[in-house]
N, C-alpha and C positions, 0 to 999 in steps of 0.2 A: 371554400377557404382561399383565402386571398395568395399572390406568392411571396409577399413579405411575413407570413405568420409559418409558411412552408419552409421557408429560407428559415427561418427564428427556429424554427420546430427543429429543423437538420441540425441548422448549426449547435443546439441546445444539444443534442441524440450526440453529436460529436464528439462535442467537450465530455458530457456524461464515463462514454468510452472510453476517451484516452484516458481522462481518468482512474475509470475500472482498471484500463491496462497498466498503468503505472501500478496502482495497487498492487495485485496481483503478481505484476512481475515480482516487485520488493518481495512478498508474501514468499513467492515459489524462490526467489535466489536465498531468504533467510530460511526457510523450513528445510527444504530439500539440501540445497546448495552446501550452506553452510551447516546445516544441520547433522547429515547422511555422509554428503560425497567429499567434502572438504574437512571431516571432522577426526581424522587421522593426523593429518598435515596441523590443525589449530590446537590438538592437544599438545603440541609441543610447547604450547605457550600457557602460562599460569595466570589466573585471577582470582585475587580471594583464595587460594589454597588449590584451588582447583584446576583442572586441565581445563583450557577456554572452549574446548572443541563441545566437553562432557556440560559445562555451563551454560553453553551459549543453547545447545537444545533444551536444556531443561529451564532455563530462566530466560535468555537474552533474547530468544524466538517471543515469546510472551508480551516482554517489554515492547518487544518493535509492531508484535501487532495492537497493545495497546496505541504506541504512537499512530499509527497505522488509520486507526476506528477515528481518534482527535483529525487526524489529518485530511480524510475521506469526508468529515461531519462541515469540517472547518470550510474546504474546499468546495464542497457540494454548497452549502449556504450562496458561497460566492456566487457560483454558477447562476446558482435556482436566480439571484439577485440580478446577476449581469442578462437575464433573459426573462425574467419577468416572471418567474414559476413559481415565486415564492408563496409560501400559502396561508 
């Protein structure tokens, strides 16, 4: 394997990652974060009739990882394109 396809392959395995990790992170600050630890402090505020703290795990988590699945699909595309991986 040549070191331009090594170089291509790394830097692909990179982007891939940071990727993951932005994901993820979003995922753990909205589920846990805001979900668990901060949902005391956010019921003080109201949406729809509701405590946001009580809303935001039962609907708002949902919403964001559907955004979440579009965003991961959208970007990944890009990638696979900006390195050749597309299939």
């Amino acid at each position: 394997m040549s070191n331009d396809k090594k170089d291509a392959g790394a830097a692909y395995w990179s982007a891939n990652l940071r990727l993951l990790t932005i994901c993820l992170s979003i995922w753990f600050f909205c589920s846990y974060v805001l979900g668990i630890f901060l949902v005391d402090f956010m019921n003080k505020f109201m949406l729809g009739g509701y405590p946001l703290g009580f809303w935001f795990a039962q609907q708002g988590s949902m919403y964001t990882f559907l955004v979440l699945i579009v965003f991961y699909a959208v970007r990944m595309g890009q990638i696979d394109r900006k390195y050749g991986m597309e299939e």
